[in-house]
Every structure is written in structure tokens, then in C-alpha cells.
N, C-alpha and C positions, 0 to 999 in steps of 0.2 A: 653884231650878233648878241642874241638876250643871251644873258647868265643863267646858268642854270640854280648857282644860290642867288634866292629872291631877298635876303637879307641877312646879317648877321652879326654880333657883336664879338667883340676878342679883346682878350687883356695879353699884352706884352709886344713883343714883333708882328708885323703885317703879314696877313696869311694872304695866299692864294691872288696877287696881281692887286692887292690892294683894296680889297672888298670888307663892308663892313664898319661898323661901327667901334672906333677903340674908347675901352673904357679904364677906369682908375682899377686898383686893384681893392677885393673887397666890398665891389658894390650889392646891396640887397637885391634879393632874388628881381624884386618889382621892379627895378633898373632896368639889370638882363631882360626881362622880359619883354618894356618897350624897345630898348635898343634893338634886340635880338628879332624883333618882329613876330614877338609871339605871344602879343596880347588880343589874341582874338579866337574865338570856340568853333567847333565842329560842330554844325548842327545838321538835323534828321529833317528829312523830310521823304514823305510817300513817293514811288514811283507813279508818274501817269502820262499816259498817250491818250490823243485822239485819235478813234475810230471813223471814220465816213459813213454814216448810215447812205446816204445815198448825194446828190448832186449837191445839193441847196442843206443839207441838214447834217453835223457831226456832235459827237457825242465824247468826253471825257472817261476816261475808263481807270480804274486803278490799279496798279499791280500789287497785291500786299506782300509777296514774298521777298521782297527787295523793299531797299530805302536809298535814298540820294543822301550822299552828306555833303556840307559845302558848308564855306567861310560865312563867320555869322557879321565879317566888316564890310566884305565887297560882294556878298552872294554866289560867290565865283565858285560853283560847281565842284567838289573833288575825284568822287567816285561813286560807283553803285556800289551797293554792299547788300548781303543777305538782312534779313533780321534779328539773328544772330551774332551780328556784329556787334559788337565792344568797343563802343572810340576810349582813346585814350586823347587826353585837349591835350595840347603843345604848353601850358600851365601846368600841367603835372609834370613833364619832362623837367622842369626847373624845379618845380618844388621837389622832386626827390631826391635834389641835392642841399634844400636849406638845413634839416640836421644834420649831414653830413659837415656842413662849409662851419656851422656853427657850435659842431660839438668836436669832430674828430678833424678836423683844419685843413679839411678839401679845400680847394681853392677852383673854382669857374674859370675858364679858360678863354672856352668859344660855343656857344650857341647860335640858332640860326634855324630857316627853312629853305628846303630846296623842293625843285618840282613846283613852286606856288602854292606850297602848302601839305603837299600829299607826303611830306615828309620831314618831319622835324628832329633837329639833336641837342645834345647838351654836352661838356667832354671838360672834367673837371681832374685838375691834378689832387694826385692824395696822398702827397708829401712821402714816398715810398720813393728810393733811387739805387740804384746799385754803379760799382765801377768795377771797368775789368780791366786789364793790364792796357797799358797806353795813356792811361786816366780818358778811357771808353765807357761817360757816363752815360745812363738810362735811365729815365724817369719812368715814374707809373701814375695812369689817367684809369679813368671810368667814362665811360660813353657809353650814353644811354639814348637809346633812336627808337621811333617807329615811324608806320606811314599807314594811311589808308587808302592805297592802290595797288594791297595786295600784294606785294612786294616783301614786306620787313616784317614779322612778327615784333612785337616789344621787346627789344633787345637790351641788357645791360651785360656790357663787354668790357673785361680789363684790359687794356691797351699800354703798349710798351712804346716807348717815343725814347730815340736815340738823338741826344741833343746835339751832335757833331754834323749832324746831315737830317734831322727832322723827321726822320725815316718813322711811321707806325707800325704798329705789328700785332695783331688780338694775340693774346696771352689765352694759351692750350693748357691745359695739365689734363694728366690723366681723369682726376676724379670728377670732371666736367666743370669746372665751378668758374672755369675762365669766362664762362657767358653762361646769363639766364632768357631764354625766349620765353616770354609770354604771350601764345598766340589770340588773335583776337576774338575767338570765339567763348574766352573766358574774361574775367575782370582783371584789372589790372590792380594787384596787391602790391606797391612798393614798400613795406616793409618786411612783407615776406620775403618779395625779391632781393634786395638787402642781407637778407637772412640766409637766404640760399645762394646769395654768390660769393658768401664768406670773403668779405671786404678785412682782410688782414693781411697781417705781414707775413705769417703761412706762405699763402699763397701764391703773394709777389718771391718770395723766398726761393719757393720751390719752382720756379720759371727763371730765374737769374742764375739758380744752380746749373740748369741745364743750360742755359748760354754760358755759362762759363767753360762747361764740358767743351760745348760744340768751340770756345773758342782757341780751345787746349791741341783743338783735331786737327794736325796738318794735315795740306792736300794739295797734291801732286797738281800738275798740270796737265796730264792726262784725265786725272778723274777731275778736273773742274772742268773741262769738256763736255766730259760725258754728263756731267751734273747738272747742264743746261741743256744739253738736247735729250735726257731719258725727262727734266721736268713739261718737255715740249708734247714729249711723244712717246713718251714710255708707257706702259703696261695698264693699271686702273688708275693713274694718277694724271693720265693725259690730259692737259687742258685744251688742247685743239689736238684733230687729228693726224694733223701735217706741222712738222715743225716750222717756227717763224724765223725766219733767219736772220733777219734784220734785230729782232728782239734779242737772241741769243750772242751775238756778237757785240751789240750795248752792254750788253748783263755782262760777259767776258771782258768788255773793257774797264767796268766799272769795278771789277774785279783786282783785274790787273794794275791797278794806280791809280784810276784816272776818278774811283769816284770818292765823296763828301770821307774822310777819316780812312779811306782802304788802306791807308802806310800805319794805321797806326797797330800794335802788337796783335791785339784781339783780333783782328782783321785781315790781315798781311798774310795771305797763305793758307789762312784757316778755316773751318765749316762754318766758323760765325761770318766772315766774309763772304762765302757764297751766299746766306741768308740774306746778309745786308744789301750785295749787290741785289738782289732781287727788290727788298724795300724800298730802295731808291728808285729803279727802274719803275716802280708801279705806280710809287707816290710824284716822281717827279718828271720822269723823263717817257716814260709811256706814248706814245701817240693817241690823242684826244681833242675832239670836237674845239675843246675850251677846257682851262683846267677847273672848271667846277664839275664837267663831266668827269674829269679823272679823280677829284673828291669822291663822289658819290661809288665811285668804281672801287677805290683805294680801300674805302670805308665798309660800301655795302653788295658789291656787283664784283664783276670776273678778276677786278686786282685783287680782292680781299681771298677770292678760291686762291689765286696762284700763289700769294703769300704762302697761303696755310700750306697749300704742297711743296712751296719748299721749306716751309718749317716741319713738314713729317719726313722730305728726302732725307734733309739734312740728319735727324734727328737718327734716320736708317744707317746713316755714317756713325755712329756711336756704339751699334752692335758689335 
């Protein structure tokens, strides 16, 4: 079966079944970028069909309100787009992390493209980490994605990665600043973007406070029940309309002991363990095609919604 990531580079452990390029740590953007498969542009070209004027004679026609873009190494087709569209090259995804790596000591993780191209990322650690009782440590990344199938606006997301079971989770706060979309009907400004996602310890600050809360909250065994079927089929928050049953009784066992770090304090019993068990279940254990299908899910598709609704259930445990 093809993968769904078409290449990609990583610094430290094997991700995802052993995919990708491993590299030293510290390599210049130019590396990452052949390794990572993302040295090649989006290019424009005009929409056009043939018309049949009649048996023996057809005629070329153009469309100008759309454009094709496609691989400027293999020609290979991405999508139609308005003429209003704004690519953003898979070159810029990396260069908006070189003053980051070289001034404030990001470090590059993993880049890559998935879909063939119609989607590229980057996901650099920024030396930000918190622990919470257990020694339940969390690192903090930046992941910055987009695509041109319509799919992804220009996304830069703070992401929280639980180093005991790998577990991601986009990073929420109130003031919106845990992601900036930039849609593509505008240009793509990364130092604005930068500027407005308020890349500080603030930030990460104020997102560990609240996992520490959620992992202060004991919970009964009743309401860890109910906490997995109201996230199946409850109220506005429903991710399918009939609960999964199969899903919910993983997520409960994952719970219960059986998943990456669940004995340990922050977790054991607590609303931060409900959350977790869901992280796990999305990132790792999910049912999926292939797990590059369940990447793209985890990151950018229905795992990443049901994260976030159980990072606002949870978060309802706190009132």
C-alpha cells in the first residue's frame, strides 16, 4: 500500500513505521529541505479544455478564473485554485523556522510532504518543557503546515508533545494565540505570523498551568464513563452522531492502566488522564488505513477535532 507521507526528514527516534530520512542534529535549513523532500515550487499555470467544434476540428479554450498548480520537479498536478489564490512554496515552511533555530534555539524535529505534495509541514522544538507530578514531562514544538487542496489554511500551531507516550495536542488558551491561520486568499507574512502567535514562555506558561489544574482533578469512575460517551454523543460537542463503541472502551482501557505513563500521578485517576487517554487513542491507536493516514488525522483532520473536544470537556471539569 503507498504511504500517504511521500517523504520526510527527523532528528532523534523513528517516527511513524520507520519513514523518512534521519538526520544529525542542527543541520542548515538547505539539509532539511533536500532530505525533507521539499526542494521543489508550486507552480501556476492557466486552466484549459478542449472544445469540439465539430467531428474533424477542436479548439483549446481557457478558463481565466481558476489556475492549476503543480510540482515545478515532476509536473505532477496539485489542484485548481481560484486566482486569488496565494501559494505558500514548501521553502518557506522551513525558512520560518531559520531565525527561530538560529537566534531563539528552536531546534527542527521533523519535516515532510504528504498527499504528493498538496501538503507540507515543519514541527520544530522551542526548548519550552514543563513537569508535572510523576516527573510527567511535556515539551513544547511549533508546527507550521499548509496545503493547496483546500484543506489547510497556513497554519502555525503550538503543540504540546508528552514525552512518556509521544502523545500531541495543539495548545488552546483563551486569547487565541495557540495558532495563527493564514488563509490563502491573503499573503503569507511570517514575521507577522510570528508576531501574533506570541512565541514565548507566556504562553507555554499559561497552557501547563491549566494541565496542571486538570491534573490536580480527581475522577470518579463513573464520570470517566460518562466522559467518553457525552465526548462521542453529547450535546454541540458530538463528533459522530452515534457513539463508537469500540473507540470508547480503548479510550477507557487506556485509562484504566493499560496506556503509555497512565500510573503515573498526573494521570492516575485524574482529568489530565482522561485528556491523555484520548491523545493516545488518536495518535496511536485509532483505526487507520496506514499510520500516515492517522498523522495527517492526529495533526490536521477529525483526530485533531476530537483532541480539542476533549481538551474543552475536560477543561468543563474545572468549573
Amino acid at each position: 500500500m503507498a504511504h500517504y507521507v511521500e517523504q520526510m526528514a527527523y532528528v532523534g527516534q523513528t517516527p511513524w513505521h520507520g519513514l523518512g530520512n534521519q538526520l544529525s542534529a542542527n543541520q542548515p535549513i538547505e539539509v532539511w529541505q533536500q532530505q525533507a523532500g521539499m526542494d521543489w515550487d508550486i507552480k501556476e499555470a492557466p486552466v484549459q479544455f478542449m472544445d469540439s467544434v465539430d467531428d474533424t476540428q477542436s479548439r483549446l479554450i481557457t478558463f481565466p478564473q481558476n489556475k492549476v498548480l503543480y510540482r515545478s520537479d515532476t509536473n505532477a498536478p496539485l489542484s485548481v485554485a481560484s486566482q486569488r489564490y496565494q501559494v505558500v512554496q514548501p521553502r518557506e515552511i522551513l525558512e520560518f523556522y531559520r531565525d527561530l533555530s538560529e537566534v531563539s534555539g528552536f531546534q527542527l524535529e521533523t519535516a515532510g510532504v504528504l498527499k504528493g505534495g498538496k501538503k507540507v509541514w515543519a514541527l520544530a522544538r522551542t526548548g519550552h518543557s514543563a513537569t508535572l507530578q510523576g516527573n510527567d514531562v511535556t515539551n513544547a514544538y511549533v508546527l507550521l503546515a499548509t496545503a493547496c487542496d483546500g484543506t489547510l489554511a497556513t497554519t502555525a500551531q503550538f503543540t504540546a508533545i508528552r514525552v512518556v507516550c509521544n502523545n500531541t495536542l495543539a495548545v488552546a488558551l483563551d486569547d487565541n494565540k495557540g495558532a495563527v491561520k493564514v488563509p490563502h486568499s491573503t499573503s503569507f507574512d511570517a514575521q507577522a505570523v510570528k508576531q501574533h502567535l506570541g512565541i514565548s514562555v507566556s504562553s507555554w506558561d499559561g497552557f501547563m498551568y491549566r494541565m496542571k489544574q486538570l491534573s490536580e482533578r480527581k475522577v470518579k469512575h463513573s464520570e470517566a464513563e460518562q466522559f467518553f460517551r457525552q465526548l462521542f454523543s453529547g450535546g454541540k460537542r458530538a463528533v459522530t452522531q452515534s457513539p463508537n463503541e469500540h473507540a470508547m472502551r480503548k479510550m477507557l482501557s487506556i485509562y484504566n492502566g493499560h496506556g503509555r505513563g497512565a500510573e503515573l500521578g498526573s494521570a492516575k485517576g485524574t482529568a489530565l488522564g482522561l485528556l491523555n487517554s484520548v491523545t493516545e487513542f488518536v495518535d496511536h491507536e485509532r483505526r487507520a488505513r496506514n499510520s500516515d493516514y492517522r498523522l495527517d488525522s492526529a495533526w490536521f483532520g477529525q483526530g485533531a477535532t476530537l483532541k480539542h473536544c476533549a481538551l474543552e470537556q475536560t477543561q468543563l471539569m474545572l468549573a
